[in-house]
N, C-alpha and C positions, 0 to 999 in steps of 0.2 A: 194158502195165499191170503193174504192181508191187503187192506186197502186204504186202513187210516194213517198210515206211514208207508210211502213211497221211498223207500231209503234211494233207489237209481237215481228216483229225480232229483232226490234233495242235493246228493251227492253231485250229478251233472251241474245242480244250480251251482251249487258251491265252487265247480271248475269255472264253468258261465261267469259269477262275479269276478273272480281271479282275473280270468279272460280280458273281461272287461276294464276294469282296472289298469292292468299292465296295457291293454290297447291305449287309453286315454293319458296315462302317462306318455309312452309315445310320440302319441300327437302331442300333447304340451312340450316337449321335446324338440320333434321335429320343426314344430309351429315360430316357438322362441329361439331355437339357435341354441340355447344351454342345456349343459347335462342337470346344471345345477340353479333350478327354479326355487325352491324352497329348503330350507332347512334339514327338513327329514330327509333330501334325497342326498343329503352328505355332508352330515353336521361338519364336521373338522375343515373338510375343503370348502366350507361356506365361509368359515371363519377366516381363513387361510387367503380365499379369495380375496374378502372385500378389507385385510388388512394390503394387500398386493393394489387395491385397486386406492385405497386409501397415498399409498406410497406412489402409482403412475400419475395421480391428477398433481399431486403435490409436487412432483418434480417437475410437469408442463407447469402448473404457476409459477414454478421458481425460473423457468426459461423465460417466460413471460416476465420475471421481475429484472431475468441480468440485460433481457432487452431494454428495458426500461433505464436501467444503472448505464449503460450504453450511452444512449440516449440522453442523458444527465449528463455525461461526459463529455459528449462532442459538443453541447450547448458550453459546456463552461473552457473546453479545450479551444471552439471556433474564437471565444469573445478572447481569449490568451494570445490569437494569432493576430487579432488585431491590437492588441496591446505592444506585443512584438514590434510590429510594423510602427507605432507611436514612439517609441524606444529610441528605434534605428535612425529616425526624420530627428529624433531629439539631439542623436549623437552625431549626427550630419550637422544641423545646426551649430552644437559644440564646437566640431572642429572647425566650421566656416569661423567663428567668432574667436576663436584661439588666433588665426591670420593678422598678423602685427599690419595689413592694408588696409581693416576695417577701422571707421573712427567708433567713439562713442555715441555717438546719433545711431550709428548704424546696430553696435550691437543694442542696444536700444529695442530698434524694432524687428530686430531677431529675439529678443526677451520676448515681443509680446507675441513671438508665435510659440514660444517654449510653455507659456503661461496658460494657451489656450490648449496644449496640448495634454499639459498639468492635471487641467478639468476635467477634459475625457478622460484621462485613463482614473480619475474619481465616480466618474459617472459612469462606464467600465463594470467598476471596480462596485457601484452600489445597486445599477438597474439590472445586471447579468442574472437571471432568476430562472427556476424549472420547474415548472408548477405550484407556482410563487416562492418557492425556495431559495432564498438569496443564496450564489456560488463566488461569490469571490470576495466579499466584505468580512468575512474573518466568520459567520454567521456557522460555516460546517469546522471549525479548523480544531485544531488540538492545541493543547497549552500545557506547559512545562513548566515549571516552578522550584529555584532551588529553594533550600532553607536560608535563613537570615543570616546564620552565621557562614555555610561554605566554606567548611573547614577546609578541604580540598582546595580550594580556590581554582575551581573549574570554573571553565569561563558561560556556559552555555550546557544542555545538553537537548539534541533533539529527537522527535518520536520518527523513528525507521517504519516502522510497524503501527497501522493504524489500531489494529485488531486487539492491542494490547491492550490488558486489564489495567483501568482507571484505578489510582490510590499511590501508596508513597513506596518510591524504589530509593534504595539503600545502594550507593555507590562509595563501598569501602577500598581504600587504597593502602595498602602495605609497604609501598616505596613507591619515590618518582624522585626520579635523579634526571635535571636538563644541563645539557651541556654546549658550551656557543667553541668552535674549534677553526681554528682556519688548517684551512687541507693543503694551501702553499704556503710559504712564507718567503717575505720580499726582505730588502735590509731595511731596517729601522721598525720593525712590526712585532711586538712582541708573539709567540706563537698563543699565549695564552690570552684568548679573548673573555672579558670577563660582562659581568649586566650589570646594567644601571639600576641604583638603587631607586631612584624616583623616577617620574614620569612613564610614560605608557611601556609596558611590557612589552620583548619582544615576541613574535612569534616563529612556531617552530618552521625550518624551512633551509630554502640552500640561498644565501647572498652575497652580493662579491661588493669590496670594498674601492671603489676607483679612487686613487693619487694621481694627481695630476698639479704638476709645476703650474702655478700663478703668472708667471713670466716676469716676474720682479726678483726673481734669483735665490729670493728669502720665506716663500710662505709656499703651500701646497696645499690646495683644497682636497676637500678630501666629501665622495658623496658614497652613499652607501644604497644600493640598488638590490629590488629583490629578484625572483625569477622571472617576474615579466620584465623587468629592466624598469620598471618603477621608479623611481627615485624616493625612499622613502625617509630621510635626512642627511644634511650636510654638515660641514663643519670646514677646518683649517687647522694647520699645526707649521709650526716656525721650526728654521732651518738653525740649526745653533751650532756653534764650531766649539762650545764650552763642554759639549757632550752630558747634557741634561736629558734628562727623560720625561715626559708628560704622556697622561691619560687624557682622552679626549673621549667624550659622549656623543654616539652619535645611532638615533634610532632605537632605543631600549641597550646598545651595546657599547662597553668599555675597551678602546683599544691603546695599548701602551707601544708610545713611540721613542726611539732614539733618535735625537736633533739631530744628532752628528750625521748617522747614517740613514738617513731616511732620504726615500729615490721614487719617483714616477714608475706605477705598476698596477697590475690587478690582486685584491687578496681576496679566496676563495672562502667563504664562513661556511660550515653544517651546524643548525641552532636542531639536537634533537633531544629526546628524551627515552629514558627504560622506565615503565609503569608497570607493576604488578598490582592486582587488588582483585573484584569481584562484585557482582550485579547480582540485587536480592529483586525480588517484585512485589508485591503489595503482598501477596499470601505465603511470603517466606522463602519462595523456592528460589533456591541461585541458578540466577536465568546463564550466567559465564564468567568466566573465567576470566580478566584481564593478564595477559602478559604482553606486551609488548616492547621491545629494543628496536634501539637507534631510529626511533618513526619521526619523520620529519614535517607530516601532512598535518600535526596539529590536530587529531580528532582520534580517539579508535572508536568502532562498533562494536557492541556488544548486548545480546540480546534484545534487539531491534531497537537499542539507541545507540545513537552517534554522542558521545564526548567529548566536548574540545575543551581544551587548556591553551595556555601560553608559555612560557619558562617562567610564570608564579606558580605552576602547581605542585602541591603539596602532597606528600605520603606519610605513612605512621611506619609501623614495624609487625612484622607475624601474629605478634603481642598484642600491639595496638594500635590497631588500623586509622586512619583519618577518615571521617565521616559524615560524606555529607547526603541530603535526604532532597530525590528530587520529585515535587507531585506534579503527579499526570491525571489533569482533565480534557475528557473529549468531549467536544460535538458533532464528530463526524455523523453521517450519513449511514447508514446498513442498509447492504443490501440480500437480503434474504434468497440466499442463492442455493437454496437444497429444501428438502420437504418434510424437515423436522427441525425439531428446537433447537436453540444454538447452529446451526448452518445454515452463517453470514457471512459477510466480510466488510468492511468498513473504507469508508472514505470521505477522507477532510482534505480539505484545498485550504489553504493562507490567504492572509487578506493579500491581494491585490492591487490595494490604491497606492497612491502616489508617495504617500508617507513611508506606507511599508516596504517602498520600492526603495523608498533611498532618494528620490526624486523632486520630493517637495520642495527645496531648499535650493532648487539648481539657479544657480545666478553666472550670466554671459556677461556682465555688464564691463568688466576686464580681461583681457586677456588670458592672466595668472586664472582667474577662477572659472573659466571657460576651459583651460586646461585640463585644471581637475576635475570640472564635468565629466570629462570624459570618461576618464576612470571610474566616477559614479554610475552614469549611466552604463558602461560596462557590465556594471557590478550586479546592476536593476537586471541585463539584459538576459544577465546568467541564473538569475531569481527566476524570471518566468521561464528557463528553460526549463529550470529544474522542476517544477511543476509540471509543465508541459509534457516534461517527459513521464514525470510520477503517474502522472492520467494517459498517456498512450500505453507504457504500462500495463496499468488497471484494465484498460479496454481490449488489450490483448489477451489480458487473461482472463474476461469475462467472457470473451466470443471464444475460449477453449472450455469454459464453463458450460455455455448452453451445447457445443457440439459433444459434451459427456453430457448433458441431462437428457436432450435426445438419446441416444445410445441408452444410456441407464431407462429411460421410460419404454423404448422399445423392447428392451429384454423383459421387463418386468410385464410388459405386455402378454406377450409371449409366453412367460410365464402363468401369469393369471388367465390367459387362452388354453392351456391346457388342463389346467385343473376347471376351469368352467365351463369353458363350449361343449357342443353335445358334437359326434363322431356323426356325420348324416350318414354316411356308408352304412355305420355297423347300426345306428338307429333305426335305419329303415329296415335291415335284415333281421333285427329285432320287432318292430312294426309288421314285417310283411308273417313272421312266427306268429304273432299273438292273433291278429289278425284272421289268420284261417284257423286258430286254436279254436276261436271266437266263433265262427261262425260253423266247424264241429259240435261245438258244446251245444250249439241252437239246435240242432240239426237231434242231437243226441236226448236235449230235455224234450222237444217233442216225440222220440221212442219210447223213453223211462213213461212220457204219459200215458201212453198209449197203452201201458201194463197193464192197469187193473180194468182193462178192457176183457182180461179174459175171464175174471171173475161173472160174466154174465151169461157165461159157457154154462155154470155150474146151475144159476138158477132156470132153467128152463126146464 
């Protein structure tokens, strides 16, 4: 029997700490709610964790941001609706002031409520702000820019897509063939309608040419009207029994008549074009494809620009393309709608004042030009729609944005809840183990002491 090494007790002690240990874990367990308190109790799922938790707060800020983008939106959509409403009063005015009953005194002081109206939609157009962020002064908008030369001779090209990388797109054309055709033909009309070398190009579209007797027996004017019934030039051509033919100019279009037989009628024109070519983007990559036949709406889209031409645009060959270079600068607006780099989305709004509307300029002060008001302001009316609509849009698909970042933070929740939370069930079943392990072991280091009690047997 020995006395200076108690191996029982060392050994009970040694279960005792364990005991102990695992009890106190436990309770830090049970106490906080997680399996996973520090590192050591599960390096990987620590890591794992708080990348998971890194991703669910980032995605509530980004719910947080498309509320916000929301909110931008209806401030600059609400001041649009009153611009609208300024519009419609302007184009009431118009047609009061078109009324051959009004004198010039009168349109007069119908001018000076067109003038005041003028103002606001300037003022509109410069105070409309989101946490001082001007929205309608051109201040978010996007800018396109062709090259000097426009070899193509495209008329315009504009940005579809806000989101698209700033720098220079390459709009190569391999052919563009436009053609002006009447789809009936009357007598004295030749079928082949040809363009005007000078003066403004036509555009592509569908227009009917009205003939129509003078009442003098000998002359027939002749007006040339688009799809809205427009009237967009006039002319006349004489009635000849010598059976002479003449070209007459009328709207970007050459139409060839026979004196002899020429009669009161409708002639139907289709002005369209076949474009083949191809859309590069700043970093090389060909964003599409152009092919288009027989298009008469004057524009195609192609990776998220819209291109318009007239019947001057220009094509090259397979060989050698026509080339023109268009640069896209933005200042739209981002709005950071995800929880990592790069996941945004963008938006720019157009200036809005009075200038950019088309409306600056509106003069009632006769009849003829209260006319053509109309048509301007028309023109203005369909500007803010298109906007209008570009941001309902937007807002629609930002409130499908936050109801997926929801969704997305709850599973990731959920996620990070199971690698992290502690199980209270199997915790405590664990707890309630160590626990009476714990309080054996006490029970037990008090026996082991008790041993070298018998060593005092010996010395008596």
């Amino acid at each position: 029997m020995i006395i200076n090494h108690n191996i029982s007790a060392l050994n009970t002690y040694r279960q005792l700490t364990v005991n102990n240990s695992a009890t106190s874990k436990s309770l830090e367990k049970l106490s906080s709610g997680y399996r996973i308190n520090r590192a050591g109790d599960d390096a990987a799922g620590l890591a794992i964790s708080e990348k998971m938790r890194g991703q669910i707060r980032g995605l509530n800020m980004a719910s947080k941001n498309a509320q916000d983008g929301i909110s931008l939106i209806q401030t600059a959509e609400g001041a649009l609706n009153e611009t609208h409403s300024i519009l419609q009063r302007m184009r009431e005015l118009a047609v009061q002031a078109a009324n051959g009953t009004n004198t010039d005194a009168d349109r007069t002081e119908i001018q000076k409520e067109i003038e005041q109206l003028k103002s606001e939609i300037d003022r509109i157009s410069t105070d409309t702000e989101f946490n001082t962020l001007k929205l309608l002064d051109g201040s978010i908008s996007n800018n396109m820019k062709l090259d000097d030369t426009n070899a193509t001779k495209i008329l315009s090209v504009e940005v579809m897509d806000d989101n698209l990388k700033v720098g220079d797109f390459t709009i190569s054309l391999t052919g563009a063939t436009v053609v002006a055709a009447a789809e009936n033909n009357l007598s004295g009309v030749d079928t082949t309608v040809g363009f005007t070398s000078s003066g403004d190009p036509v555009k592509m579209g569908t227009y009917t040419l009205q003939i129509k007797d003078s009442g003098d027996g000998t002359t027939f004017n002749l007006y040339l009207v688009d799809s809205k019934k427009t009237v967009i030039g006039t002319g006349s051509v004489d009635k000849d029994s010598s059976g002479s033919t003449t070209v007459v100019s009328i709207g970007g279009l050459d139409f060839t008549f026979d004196e002899t037989a020429i009669a009161e009628g409708d002639v139907e024109i289709t002005v369209s074009a076949d474009i083949e070519g191809s859309v590069t983007g700043p970093d090389g990559t060909v964003l599409g494809a152009i092919d288009a036949d027989d298009i008469t709406t004057g524009y195609v889209n192609v990776g998220g620009l819209k291109i318009n031409f007239d019947s001057t645009i220009t094509g090259g060959s397979s060989g050698s393309p026509t080339v023109t270079k268009a640069t896209f600068s933005s200042k739209a607006v981002a709005f950071q709608i995800g929880a990592n780099e790069g996941q945004y989305t963008k938006l720019a709004i157009n200036n809005m004042s009075s200038e950019a509307l088309g409306v600056d300029g509106i003069d009632l002060s006769t009849g003829e030009s209260a006319s053509k008001a109309i048509t301007t302001i028309d023109n203005a009316i369909q500007l803010v729609s298109a906007e209008r609509a570009k941001l309902g849009a937007i807002q629609n698909r930002l409130e499908h944005t936050i109801n997926n970042l929801g969704t997305s933070a709850e599973n990731l929740s959920a996620a990070e809840s199971r690698i992290r939370d502690v199980d209270m069930a199997k915790e405590m079943m664990e707890f309630t183990k160590n626990s009476i392990l714990q309080q054996a072991a006490q029970a037990m280091l008090a026996q082991a002491n008790q041993q070298p009690q018998g060593v005092l047997q010996l010395l008596r």
